[in-house]
N, CA, C and O atoms as a MOPAC input file, in Angstrom:
PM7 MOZYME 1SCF
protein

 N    -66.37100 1    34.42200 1   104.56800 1
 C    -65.11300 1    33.72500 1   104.47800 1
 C    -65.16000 1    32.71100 1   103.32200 1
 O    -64.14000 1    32.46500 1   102.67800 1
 N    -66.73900 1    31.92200 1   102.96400 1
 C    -66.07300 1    31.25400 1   102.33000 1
 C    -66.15100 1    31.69600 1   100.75400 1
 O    -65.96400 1    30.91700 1    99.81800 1
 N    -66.47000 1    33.13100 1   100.62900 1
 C    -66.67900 1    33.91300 1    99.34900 1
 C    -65.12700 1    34.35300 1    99.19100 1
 O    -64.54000 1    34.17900 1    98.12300 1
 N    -64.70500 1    34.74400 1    99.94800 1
 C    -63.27400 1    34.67000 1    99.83500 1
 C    -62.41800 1    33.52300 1    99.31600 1
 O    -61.72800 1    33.53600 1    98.29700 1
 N    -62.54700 1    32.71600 1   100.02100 1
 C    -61.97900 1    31.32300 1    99.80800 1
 C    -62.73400 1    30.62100 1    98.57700 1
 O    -62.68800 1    29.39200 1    98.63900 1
 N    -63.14300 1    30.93600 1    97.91800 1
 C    -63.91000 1    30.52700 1    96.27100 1
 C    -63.17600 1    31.91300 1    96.14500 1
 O    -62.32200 1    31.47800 1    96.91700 1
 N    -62.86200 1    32.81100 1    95.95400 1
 C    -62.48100 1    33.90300 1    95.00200 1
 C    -61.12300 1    33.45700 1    94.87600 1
 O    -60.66900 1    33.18000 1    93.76500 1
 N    -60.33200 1    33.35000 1    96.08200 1
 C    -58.79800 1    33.10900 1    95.85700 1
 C    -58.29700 1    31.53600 1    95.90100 1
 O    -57.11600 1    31.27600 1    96.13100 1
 N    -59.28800 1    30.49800 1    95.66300 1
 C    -59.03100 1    29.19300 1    95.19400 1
 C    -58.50300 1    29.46700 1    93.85700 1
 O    -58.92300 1    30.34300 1    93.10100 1
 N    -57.43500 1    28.54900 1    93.60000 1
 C    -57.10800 1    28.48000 1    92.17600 1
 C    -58.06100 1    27.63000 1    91.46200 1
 O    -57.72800 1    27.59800 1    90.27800 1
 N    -59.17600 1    26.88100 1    91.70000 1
 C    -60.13100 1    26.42600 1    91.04400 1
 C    -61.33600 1    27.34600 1    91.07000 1
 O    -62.38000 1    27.04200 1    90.49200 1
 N    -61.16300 1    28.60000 1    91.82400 1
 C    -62.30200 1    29.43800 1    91.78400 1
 C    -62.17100 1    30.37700 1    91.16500 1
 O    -61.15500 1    30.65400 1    90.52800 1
 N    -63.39000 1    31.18500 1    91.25300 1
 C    -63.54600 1    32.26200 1    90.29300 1
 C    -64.41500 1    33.33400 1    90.89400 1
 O    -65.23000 1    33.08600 1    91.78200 1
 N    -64.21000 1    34.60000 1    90.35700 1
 C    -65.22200 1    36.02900 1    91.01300 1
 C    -66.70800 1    35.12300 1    90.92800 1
 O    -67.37600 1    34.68400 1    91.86400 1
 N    -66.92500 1    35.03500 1    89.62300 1
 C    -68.25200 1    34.65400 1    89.58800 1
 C    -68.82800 1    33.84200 1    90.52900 1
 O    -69.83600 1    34.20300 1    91.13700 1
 N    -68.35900 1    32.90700 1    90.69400 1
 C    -68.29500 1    31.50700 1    91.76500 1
 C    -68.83000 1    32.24400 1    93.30700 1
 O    -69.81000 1    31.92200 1    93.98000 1
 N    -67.77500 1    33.36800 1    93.58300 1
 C    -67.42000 1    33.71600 1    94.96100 1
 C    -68.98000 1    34.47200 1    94.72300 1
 O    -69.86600 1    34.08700 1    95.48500 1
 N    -69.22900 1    35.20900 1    94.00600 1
 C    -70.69900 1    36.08000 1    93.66400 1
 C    -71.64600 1    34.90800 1    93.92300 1
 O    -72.54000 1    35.32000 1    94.66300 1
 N    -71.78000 1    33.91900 1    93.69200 1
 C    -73.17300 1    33.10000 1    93.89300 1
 C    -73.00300 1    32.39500 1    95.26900 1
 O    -73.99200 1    32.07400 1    95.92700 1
 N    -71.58100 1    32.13200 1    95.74400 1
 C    -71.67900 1    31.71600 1    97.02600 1
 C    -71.83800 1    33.01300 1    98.14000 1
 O    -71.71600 1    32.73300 1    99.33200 1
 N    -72.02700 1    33.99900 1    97.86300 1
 C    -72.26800 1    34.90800 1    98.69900 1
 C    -73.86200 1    35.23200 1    98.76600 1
 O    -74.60700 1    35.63400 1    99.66000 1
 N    -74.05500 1    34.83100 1    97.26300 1
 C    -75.60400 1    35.15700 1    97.25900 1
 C    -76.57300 1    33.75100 1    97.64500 1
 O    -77.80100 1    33.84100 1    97.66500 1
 N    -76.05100 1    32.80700 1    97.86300 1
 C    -76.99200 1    31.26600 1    97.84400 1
 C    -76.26400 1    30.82800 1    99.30100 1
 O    -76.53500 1    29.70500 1    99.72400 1
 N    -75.42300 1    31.60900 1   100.01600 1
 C    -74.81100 1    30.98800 1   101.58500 1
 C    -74.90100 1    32.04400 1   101.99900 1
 O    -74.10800 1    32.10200 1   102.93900 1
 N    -75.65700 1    33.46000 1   101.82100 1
 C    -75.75500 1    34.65800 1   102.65900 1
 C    -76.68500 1    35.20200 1   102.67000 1
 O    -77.56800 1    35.27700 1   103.52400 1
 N    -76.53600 1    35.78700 1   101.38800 1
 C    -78.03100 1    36.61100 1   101.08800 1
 C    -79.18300 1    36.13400 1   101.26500 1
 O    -80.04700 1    36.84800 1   101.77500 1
 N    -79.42900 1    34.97500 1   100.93100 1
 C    -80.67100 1    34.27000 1   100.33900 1
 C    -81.21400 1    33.62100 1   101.91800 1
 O    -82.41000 1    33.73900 1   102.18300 1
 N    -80.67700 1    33.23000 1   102.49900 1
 C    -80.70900 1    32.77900 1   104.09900 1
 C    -80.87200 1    33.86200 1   104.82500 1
 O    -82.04000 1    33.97800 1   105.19600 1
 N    -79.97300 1    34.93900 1   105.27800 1
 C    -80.87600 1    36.17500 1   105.74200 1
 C    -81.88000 1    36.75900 1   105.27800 1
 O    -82.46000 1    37.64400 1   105.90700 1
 N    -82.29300 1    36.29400 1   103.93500 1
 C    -83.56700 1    37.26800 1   104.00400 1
 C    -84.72100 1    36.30900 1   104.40300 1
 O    -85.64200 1    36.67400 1   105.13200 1
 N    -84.62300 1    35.12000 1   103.90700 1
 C    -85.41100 1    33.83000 1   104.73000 1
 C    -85.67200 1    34.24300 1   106.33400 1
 O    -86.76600 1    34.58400 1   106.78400 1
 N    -84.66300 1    34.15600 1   106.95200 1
 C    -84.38600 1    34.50700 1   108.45300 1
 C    -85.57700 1    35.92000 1   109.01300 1
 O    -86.50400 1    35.88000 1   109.82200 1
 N    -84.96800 1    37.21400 1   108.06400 1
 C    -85.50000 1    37.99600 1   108.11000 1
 C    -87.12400 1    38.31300 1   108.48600 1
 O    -87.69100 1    38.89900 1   109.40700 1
 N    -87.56700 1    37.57900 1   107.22800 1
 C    -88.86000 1    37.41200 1   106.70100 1
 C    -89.92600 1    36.80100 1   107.48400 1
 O    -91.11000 1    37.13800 1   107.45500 1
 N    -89.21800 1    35.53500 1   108.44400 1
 C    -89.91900 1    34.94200 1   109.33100 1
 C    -89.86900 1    35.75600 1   110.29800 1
 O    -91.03200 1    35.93700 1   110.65700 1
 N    -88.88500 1    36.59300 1   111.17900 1
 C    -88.82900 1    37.08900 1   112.42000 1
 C    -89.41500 1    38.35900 1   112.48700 1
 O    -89.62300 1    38.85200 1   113.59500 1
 N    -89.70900 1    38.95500 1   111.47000 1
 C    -90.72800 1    39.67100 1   110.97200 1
 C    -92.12900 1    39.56600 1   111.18200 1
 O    -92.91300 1    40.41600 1   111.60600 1
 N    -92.31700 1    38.44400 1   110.83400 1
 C    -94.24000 1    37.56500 1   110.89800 1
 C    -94.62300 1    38.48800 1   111.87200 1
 O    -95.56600 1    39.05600 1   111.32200 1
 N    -94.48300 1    39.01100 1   113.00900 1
 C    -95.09400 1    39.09200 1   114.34600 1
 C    -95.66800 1    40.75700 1   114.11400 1
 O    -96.80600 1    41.21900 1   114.20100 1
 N    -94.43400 1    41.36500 1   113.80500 1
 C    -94.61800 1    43.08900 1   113.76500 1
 C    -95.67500 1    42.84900 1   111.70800 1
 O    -96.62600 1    43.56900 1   111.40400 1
 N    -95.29800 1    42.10300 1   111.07000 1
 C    -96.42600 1    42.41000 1   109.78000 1
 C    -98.23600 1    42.14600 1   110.48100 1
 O    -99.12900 1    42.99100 1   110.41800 1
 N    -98.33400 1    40.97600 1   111.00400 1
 C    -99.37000 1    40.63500 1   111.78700 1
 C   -100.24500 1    41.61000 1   112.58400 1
 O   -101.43300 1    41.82900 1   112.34500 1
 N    -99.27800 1    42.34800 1   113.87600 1
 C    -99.55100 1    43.40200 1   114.16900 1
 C   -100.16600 1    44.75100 1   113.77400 1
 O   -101.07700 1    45.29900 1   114.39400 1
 N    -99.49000 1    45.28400 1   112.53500 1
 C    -99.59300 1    45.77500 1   111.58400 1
 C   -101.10700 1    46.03500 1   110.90800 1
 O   -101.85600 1    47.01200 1   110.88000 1
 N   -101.17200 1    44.82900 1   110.43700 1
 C   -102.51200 1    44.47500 1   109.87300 1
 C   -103.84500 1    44.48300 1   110.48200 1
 O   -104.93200 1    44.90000 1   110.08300 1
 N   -103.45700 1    43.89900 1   111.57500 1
 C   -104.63500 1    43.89700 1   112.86700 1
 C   -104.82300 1    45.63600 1   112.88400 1
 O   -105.79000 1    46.24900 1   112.43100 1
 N   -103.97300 1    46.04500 1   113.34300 1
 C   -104.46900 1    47.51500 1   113.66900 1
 C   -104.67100 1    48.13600 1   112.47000 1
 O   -105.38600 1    49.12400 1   112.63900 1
 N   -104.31300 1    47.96400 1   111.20500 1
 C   -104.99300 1    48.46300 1   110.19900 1
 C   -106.70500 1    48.09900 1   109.86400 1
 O   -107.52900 1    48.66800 1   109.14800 1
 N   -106.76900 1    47.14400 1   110.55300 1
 C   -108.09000 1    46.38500 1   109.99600 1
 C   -109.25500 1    46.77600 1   111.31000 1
 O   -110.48000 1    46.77500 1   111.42700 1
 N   -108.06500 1    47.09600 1   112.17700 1
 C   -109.12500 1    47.69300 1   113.41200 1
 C   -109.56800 1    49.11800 1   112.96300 1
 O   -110.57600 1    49.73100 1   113.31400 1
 N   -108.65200 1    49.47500 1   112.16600 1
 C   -108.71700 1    51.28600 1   112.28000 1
 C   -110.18400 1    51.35000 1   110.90400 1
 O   -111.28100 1    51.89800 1   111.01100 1
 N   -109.89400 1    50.95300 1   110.30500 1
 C   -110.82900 1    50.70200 1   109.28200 1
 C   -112.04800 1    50.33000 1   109.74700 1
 O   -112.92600 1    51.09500 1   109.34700 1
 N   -112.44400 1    49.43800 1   110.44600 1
 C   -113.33600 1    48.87400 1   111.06200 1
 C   -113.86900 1    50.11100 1   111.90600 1
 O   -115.06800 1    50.33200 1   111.73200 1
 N   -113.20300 1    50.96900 1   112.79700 1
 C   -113.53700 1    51.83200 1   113.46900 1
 C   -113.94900 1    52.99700 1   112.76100 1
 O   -114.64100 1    53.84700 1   113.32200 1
 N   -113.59100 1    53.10500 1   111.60800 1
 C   -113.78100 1    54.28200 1   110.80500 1
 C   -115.22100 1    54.03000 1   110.14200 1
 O   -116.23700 1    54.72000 1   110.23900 1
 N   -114.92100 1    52.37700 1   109.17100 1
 C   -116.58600 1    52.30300 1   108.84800 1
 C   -117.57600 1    52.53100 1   110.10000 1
 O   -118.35900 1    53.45800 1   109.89400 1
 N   -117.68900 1    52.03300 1   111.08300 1
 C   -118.62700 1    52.27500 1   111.86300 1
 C   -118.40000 1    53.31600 1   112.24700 1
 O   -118.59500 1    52.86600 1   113.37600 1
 N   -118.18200 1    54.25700 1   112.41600 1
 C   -118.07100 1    55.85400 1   112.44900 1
 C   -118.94000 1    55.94700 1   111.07400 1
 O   -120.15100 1    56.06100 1   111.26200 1
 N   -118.56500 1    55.91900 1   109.91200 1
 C   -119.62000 1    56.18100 1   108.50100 1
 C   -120.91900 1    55.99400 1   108.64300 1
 O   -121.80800 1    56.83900 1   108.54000 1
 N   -121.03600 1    54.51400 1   108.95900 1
 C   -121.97800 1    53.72700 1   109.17800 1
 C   -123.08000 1    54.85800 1   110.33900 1
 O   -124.15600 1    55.33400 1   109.97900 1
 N   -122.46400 1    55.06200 1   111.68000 1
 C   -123.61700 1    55.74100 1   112.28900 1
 C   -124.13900 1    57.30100 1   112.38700 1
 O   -124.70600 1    57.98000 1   113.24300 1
 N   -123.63300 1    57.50700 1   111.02300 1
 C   -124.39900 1    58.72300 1   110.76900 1
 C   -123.59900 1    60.03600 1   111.14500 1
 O   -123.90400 1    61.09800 1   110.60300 1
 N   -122.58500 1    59.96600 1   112.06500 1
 C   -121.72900 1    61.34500 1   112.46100 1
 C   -120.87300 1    61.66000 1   111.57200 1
 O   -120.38800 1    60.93300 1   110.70400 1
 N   -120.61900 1    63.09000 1   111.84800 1
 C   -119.89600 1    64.29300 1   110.93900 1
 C   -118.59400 1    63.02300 1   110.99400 1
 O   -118.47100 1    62.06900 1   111.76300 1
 N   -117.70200 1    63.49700 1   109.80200 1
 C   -116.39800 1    63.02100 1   109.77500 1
 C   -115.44600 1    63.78500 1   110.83500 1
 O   -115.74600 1    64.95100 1   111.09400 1
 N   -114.57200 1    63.34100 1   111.32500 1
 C   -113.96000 1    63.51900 1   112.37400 1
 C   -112.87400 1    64.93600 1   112.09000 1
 O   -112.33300 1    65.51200 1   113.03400 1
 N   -112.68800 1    65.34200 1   110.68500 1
 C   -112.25700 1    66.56200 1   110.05600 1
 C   -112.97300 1    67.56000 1   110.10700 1
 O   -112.44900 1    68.56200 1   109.62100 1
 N   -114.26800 1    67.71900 1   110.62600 1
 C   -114.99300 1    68.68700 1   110.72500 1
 C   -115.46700 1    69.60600 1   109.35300 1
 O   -115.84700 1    70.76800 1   109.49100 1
 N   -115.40400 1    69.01200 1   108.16400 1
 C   -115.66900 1    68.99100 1   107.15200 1
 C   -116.84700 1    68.53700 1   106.37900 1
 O   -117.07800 1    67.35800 1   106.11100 1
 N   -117.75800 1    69.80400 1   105.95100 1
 C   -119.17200 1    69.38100 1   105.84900 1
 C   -119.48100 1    68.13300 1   104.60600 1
 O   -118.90700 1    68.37600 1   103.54400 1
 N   -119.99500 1    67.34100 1   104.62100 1
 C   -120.14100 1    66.07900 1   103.94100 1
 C   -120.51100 1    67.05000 1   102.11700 1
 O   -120.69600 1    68.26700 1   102.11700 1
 N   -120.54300 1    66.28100 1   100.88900 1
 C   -121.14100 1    66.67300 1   100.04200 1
 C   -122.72100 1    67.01900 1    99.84200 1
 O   -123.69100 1    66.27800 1   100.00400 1
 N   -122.68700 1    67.90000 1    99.58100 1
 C   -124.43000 1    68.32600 1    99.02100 1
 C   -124.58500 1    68.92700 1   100.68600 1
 O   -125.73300 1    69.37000 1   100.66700 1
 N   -124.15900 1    69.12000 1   101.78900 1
 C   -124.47000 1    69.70900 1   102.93200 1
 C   -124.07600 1    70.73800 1   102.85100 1
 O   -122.91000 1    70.86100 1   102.47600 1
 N   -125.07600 1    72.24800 1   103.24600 1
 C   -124.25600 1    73.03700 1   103.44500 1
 C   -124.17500 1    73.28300 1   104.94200 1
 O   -125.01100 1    72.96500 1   105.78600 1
 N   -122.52700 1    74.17300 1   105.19100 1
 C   -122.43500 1    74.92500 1   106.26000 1
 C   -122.96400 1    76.17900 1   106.96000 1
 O   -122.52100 1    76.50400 1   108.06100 1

């Protein structure tokens, strides 16, 4: 509304109404966004860092890769 109301002010202008849409809308939802987010990126990461973790130690103790795919220089 108030991108409207800067577009059709006679002291306003398109341009005007363009930055109040982008500095009273845009720019605040993605703020908004970004924080309510935190929880599922967090998540995210953890289980990436678990899966990794689970995989090196899989490397680490010596067993076939889980593809059943003979390692290099091994033959089948």
């Amino acid at each position: 509304m108030m991108t409207i109301a800067e577009a059709m002010s006679p002291q306003g202008s398109v341009l005007g109404a363009v930055f109040t849409l982008l500095l009273y809308g845009v720019l605040p939802l993605s703020v908004l966004l970004y924080v309510l987010g935190t929880p599922q990126r967090r998540a995210a990461r953890q289980r990436a860092e678990a899966s990794a973790l689970a995989a090196e130690q899989a490397h680490d103790s010596g067993h076939a890769p889980a593809g059943g795919a003979a390692a290099e220089g091994e033959k089948t």
